[in-house]
C-alpha positions in Angstrom: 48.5 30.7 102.8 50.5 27.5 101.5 48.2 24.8 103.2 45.1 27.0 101.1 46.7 27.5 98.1 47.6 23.3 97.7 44.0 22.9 99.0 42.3 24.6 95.7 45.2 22.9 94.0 44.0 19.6 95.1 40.4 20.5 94.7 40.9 21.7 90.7 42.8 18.7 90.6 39.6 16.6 91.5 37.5 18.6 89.7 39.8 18.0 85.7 39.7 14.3 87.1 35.8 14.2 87.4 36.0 16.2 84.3 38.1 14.2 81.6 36.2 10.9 83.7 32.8 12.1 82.1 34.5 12.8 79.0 36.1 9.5 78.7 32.7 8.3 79.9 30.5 10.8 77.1 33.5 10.2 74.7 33.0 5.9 75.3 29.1 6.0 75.5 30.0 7.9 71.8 31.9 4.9 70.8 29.3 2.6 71.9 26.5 4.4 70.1 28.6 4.8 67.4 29.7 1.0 67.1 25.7 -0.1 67.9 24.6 2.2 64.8 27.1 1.6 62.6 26.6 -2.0 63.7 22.5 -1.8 63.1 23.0 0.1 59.7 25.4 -2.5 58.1 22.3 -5.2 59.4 19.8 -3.1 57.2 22.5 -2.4 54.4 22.9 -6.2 54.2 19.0 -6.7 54.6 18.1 -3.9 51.7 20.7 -5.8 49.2 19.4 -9.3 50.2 15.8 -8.0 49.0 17.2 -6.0 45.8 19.2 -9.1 45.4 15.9 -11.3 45.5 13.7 -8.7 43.6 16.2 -8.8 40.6 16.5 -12.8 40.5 12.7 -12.1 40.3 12.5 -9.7 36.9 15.3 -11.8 35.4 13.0 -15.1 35.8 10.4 -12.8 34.9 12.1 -11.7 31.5 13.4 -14.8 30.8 9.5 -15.9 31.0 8.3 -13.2 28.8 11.3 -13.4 26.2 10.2 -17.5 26.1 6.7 -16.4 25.4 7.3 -13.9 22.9 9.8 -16.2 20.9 7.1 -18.7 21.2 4.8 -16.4 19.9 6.9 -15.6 17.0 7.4 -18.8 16.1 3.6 -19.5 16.2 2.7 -16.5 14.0 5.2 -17.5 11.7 4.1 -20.9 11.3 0.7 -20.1 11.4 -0.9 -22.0 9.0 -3.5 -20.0 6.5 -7.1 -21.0 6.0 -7.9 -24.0 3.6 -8.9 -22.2 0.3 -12.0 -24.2 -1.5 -10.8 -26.9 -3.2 -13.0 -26.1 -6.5 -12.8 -23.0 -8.8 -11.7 -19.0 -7.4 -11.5 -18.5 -4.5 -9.9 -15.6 -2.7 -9.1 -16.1 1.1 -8.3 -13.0 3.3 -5.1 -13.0 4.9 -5.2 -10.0 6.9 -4.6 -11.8 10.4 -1.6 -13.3 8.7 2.0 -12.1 8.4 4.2 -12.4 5.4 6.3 -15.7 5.5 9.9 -14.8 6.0 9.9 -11.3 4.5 12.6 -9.4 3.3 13.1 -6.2 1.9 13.5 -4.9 -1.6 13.3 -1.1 -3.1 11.4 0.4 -6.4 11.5 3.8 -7.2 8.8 6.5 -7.3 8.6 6.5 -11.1 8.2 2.4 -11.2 5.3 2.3 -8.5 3.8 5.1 -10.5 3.3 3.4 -14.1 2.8 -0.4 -12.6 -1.0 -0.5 -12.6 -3.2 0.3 -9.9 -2.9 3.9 -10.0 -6.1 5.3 -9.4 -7.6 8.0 -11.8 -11.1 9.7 -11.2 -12.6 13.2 -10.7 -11.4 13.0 -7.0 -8.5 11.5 -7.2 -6.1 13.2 -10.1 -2.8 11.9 -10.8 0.5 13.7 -8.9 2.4 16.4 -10.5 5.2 14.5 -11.7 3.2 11.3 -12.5 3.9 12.8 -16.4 7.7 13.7 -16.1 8.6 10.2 -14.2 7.1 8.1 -16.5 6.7 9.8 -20.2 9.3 8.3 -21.8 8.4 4.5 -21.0 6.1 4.9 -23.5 5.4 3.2 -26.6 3.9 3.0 -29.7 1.1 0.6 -30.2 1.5 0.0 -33.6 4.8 -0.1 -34.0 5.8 -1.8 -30.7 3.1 -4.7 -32.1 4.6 -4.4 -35.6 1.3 -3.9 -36.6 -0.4 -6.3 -35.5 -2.4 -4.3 -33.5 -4.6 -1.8 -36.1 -4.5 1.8 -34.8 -5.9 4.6 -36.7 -2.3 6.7 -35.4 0.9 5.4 -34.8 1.5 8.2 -32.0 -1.1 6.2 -30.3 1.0 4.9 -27.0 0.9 3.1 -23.9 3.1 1.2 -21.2 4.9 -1.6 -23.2 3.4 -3.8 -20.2 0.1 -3.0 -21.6 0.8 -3.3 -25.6 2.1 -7.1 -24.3 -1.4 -7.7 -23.1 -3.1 -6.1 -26.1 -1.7 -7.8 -28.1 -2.1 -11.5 -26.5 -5.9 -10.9 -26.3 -6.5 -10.0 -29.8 -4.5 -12.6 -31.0 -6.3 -15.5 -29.1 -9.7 -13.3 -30.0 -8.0 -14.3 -33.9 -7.9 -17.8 -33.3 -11.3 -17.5 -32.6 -12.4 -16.1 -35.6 -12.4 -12.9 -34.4 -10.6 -9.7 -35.9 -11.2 -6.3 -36.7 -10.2 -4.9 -33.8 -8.5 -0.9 -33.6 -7.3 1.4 -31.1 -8.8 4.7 -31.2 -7.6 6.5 -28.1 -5.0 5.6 -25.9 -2.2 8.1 -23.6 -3.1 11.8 -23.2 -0.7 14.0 -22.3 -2.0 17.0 -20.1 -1.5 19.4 -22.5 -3.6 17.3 -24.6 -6.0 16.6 -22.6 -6.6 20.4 -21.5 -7.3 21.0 -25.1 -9.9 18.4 -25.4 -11.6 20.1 -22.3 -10.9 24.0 -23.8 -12.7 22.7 -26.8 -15.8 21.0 -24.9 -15.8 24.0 -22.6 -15.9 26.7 -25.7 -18.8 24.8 -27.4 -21.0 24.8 -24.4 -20.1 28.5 -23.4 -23.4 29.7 -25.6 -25.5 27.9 -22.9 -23.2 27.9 -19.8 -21.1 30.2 -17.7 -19.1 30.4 -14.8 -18.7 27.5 -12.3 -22.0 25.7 -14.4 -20.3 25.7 -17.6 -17.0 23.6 -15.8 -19.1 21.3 -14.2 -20.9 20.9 -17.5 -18.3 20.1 -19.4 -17.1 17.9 -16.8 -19.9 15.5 -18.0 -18.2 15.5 -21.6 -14.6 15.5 -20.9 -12.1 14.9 -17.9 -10.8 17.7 -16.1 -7.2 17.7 -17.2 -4.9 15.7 -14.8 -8.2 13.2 -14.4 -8.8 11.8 -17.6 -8.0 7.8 -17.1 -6.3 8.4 -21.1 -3.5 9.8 -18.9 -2.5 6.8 -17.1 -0.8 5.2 -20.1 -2.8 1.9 -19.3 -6.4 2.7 -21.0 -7.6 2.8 -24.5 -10.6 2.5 -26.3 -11.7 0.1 -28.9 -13.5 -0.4 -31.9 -14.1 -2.1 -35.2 -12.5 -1.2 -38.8 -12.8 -2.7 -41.7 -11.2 -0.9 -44.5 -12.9 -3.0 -47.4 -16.4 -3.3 -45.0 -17.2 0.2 -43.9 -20.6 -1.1 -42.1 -18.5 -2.8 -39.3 -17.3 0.1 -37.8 -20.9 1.2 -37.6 -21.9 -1.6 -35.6 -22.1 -1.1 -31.5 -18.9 -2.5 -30.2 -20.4 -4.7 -26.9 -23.2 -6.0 -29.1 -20.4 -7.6 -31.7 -18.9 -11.0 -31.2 -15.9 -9.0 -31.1 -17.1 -7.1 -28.3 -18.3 -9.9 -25.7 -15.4 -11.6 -26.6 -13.0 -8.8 -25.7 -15.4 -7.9 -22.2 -15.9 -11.3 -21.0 -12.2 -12.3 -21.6 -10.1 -9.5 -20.9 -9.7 -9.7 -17.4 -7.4 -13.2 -18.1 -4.9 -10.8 -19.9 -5.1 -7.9 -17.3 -7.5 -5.7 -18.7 -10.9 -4.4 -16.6 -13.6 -2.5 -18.4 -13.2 0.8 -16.8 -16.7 2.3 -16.7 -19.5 0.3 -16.4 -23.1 2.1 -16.8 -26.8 1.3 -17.0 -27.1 -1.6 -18.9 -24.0 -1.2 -20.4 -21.4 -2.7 -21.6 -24.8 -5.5 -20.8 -27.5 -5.5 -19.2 -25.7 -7.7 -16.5 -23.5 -5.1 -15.5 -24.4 -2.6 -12.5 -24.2 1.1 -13.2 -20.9 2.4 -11.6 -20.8 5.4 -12.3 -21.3 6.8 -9.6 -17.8 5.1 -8.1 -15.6 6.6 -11.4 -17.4 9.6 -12.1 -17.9 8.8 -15.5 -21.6 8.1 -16.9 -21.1 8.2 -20.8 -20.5 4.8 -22.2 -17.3 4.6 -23.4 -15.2 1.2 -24.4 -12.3 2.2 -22.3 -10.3 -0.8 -21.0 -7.8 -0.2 -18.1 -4.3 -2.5 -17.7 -4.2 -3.5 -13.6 -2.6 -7.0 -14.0 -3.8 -10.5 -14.6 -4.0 -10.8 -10.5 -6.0 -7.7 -9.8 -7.9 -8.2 -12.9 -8.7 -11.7 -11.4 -10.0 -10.4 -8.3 -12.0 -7.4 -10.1 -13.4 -9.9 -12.2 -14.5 -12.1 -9.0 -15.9 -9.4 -6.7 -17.4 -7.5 -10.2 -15.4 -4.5 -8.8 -14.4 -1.4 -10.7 -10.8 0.1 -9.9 -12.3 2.2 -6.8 -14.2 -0.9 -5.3 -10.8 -2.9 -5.5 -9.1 -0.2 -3.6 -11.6 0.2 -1.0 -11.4 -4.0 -0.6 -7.5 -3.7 -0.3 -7.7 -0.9 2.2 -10.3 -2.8 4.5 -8.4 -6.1 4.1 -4.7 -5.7 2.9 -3.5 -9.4 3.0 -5.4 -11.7 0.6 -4.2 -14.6 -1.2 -6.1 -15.9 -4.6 -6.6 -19.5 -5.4 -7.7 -21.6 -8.6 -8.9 -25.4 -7.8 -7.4 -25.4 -4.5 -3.5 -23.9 -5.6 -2.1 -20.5 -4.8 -2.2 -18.5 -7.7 -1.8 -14.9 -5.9 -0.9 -12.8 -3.2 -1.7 -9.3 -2.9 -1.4 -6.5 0.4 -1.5 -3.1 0.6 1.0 -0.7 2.7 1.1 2.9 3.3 3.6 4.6 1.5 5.9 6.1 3.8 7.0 9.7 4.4 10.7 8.6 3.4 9.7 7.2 0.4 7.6 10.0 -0.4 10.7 12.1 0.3 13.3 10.4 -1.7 11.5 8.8 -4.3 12.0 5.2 -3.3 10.2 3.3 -1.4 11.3 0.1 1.0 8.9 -2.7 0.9 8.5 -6.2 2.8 8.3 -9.6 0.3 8.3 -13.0 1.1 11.7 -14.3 0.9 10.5 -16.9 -1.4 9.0 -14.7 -3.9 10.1 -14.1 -7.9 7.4 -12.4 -9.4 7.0 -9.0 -7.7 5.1 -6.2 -8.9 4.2 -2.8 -6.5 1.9 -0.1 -7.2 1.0 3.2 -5.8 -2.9 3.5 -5.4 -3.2 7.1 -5.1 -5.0 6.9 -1.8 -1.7 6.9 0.3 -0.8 3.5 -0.2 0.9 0.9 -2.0 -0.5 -2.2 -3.1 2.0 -5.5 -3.8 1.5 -8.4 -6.1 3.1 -11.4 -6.3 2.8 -14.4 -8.9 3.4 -17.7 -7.4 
């Protein structure tokens, strides 16, 4: 019993030898695997940082090209030297490709790049709602602001004091020419004005007219209130008045001395004549009214500023014409015998702007003389005097 019992004693024995032998064996073949993958995955840890390493030294030489390349672009743009102008007379030379030289910002408010000029006015295009309330009370009388110097046949007669400055500096060098006479006959219309002039067009035609007919007919008379160019505060119309010679004021403005003195020069003082027609204010003028919307003839003069005036005069635009020029190339600069008289652009306003009624705009550093518009068509078109 003994001798068997040490027997299976010895034999279980053997048995947790072979045992805990092939678990030290399993248990070092582990730590051999173990060590061999731990060993192979620091090798591709190291390898994969190597090539992140060397992809990252390739952006950053990358970047540092492009950032050169752009800088150098910059500079190039900014140095960018414009197109020779002619060296001889006008000439206007489109910028458009071109950026501003050093440009920094300035603001104007809403009710400034209302009543500076370029607003436009036509059956299409009427003026915004608040184009009366921002800007009413800038306005002046003609007569009295020119002491009387300028004849009006009513003192309430007003516009923009910008525009009085003008009148008055063409019709006194139209003096020292020998030429005189001259009065203002219609000037600023309020709407409420102006929707009374239409009521009493619209009444008169009633006997022959009704419904949508009799508007459109006395559309042909009379602006639609909140379209009449008399609301801008920059037209007028003139005549001729003599009080002690009543057969001057019967005489046809553009066929007077007067007259072609006052058309053919007014554009050096700011002034456009607003409506040309068939033959009229000459023969030499082509019929625009199909641009404003107005076919009478009427001897309405509009104040846009000596540089747009120039350019009108140049290109024989009307207001609309101008517009569409600016919107198809917004950077030009204007040149007299070779020097740099003007630069204009356009912008769109911006929502913000629109929002808070003052508007951010980009100038050349170097500019004084800064003058910016709205244009009714969504944007805003900058002149500068150099």
């Amino acid at each position: 019993m003994t001798g068997n019992k040490k027997n299976k004693t010895n034999k279980s024995l053997r048995i947790m030898l072979i045992l805990l032998g092939v678990f030290l064996i399993i248990t070092a073949g582990a730590m051999l695997v173990s060590n061999m993958m731990n060993s192979g995955q620091d090798n591709w840890v190291k390898s994969q940082n190597e090539k992140i390493a060397a992809e990252n030294q390739k952006l950053e030489e990358d970047y540092a090209l492009l950032k050169s390349e752009y800088q150098k672009n910059v500079m190039e743009e900014e140095n960018k030297s414009w197109p020779v102008p002619a060296q001889e007379g006008w000439d206007i030379v489109n910028l458009s490709g071109y950026p501003l030289e050093n440009p920094q910002t300035m603001t104007v408010s809403r009710a400034e790049l209302l009543k500076s000029g370029l607003m436009l006015i036509n059956p299409w295009h009427p003026l915004p709602g608040d184009y009366e309330t921002l800007t009413m009370d800038s306005l002046v009388s003609i007569g009295s602001t020119s002491q009387g110097k300028i004849a009006v046949q009513d003192y309430n007669l007003k516009l923009f004091p910008v525009a009085v400055d003008a009148l008055s500096a063409v019709i006194n060098d139209a003096a020292q020419e020998g030429l005189g006479d001259y009065i203002i006959r219609e000037a600023f219309r309020s709407n409420a004005e102006q929707s009374i002039i239409f009521e009493k067009y619209r009444t008169e035609l009633s006997n022959k007219y009704s419904g949508d007919i009799l508007i459109d007919e006395t559309k042909k008379k009379v602006n639609y209130p909140g379209t009449s160019e008399y609301q801008s505060g920059l037209s007028f119309q003139v005549f001729l008045y003599n009080s002690k010679d009543p057969s001057i004021a019967k005489q046809a403005f553009q066929e007077t001395k007067q007259g072609k003195f006052f058309t053919e020069n007014s554009w050096k003082y700011g002034f456009v004549f607003r409506f040309p027609t068939e033959d009229f204010p000459d023969s030499s003028w082509m019929d625009k009214s199909f641009l404003t919307g107005v076919s009478i003839k009427l001897n309405t003069y509009r104040y846009v500023g000596i540089p747009s005036a120039t350019v009108m005069h140049l290109k024989n635009f009307v207001l609309e014409e101008y517009i569409d020029y600016l919107i198809s190339n917004p950077h030009i600069a204007v040149y007299n015998n070779g020097i740099l008289m003007y630069e204009i652009y356009r912008t769109e306003a911006s929502p913000e702007g629109l929002a808070t009624g003052v508007e951010t705009i980009e100038v050349p550093a170097s500019a004084s003389n800064v003058v910016s518009s709205y244009d009714n068509m969504g944007g805003i078109i900058t002149v500068i005097t150099h």
